[in-house]
C-alpha positions in Angstrom: -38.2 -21.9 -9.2 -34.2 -22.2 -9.0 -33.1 -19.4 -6.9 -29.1 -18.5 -6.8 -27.3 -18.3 -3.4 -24.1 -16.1 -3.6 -22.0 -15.9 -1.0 -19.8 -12.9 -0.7 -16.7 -12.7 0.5 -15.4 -10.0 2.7 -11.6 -8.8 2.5 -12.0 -8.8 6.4 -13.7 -12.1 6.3 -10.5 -13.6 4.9 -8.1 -11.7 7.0 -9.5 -12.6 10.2 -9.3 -16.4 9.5 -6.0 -16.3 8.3 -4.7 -13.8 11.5 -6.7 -16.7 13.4 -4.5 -19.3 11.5 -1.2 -17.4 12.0 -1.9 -17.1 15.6 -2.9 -20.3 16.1 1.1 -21.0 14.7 1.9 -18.4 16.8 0.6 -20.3 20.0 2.4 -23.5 18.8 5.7 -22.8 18.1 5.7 -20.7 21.8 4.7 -23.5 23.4 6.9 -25.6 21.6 9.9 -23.6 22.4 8.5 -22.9 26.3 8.4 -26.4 26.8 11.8 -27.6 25.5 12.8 -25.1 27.5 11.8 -26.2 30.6 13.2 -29.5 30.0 16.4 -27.5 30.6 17.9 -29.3 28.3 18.0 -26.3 25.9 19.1 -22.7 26.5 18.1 -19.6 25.0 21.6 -19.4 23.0 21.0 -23.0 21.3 20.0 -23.1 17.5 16.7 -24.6 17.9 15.9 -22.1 20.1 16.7 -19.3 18.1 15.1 -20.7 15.0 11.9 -21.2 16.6 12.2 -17.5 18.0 13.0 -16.6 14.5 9.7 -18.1 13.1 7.8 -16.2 15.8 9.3 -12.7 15.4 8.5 -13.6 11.4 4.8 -14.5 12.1 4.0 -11.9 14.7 5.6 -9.4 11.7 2.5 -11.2 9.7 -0.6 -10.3 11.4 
């Protein structure tokens, strides 16, 4: 006997792993920008800084 498996697929189901991707993101880019940071080699003011606050502001806008 061949018996079909469907799988279905929740709108919620799909949103939930991708807000878990985004913050995952999220988590990586503030700990990227934390820890160059704290090399003090950086300053809040510096473009790379800004960017990566940019990106963050853009993803939190996301979820």
């Amino acid at each position: 006997m061949n018996e079909e498996m469907t799988t279905e697929i929740n709108v919620s189901d799909v949103k939930s792993v991708v807000d878990e991707k985004i913050e995952a993101q999220i988590t990586r880019l503030i700990e990227e920008r934390d820890g160059l940071l704290n090399t003090g080699v950086y300053e809040n003011s510096d473009s790379l800084i800004v960017d990566l606050d940019r990106q963050i502001r853009y993803l939190l806008g996301k979820i």
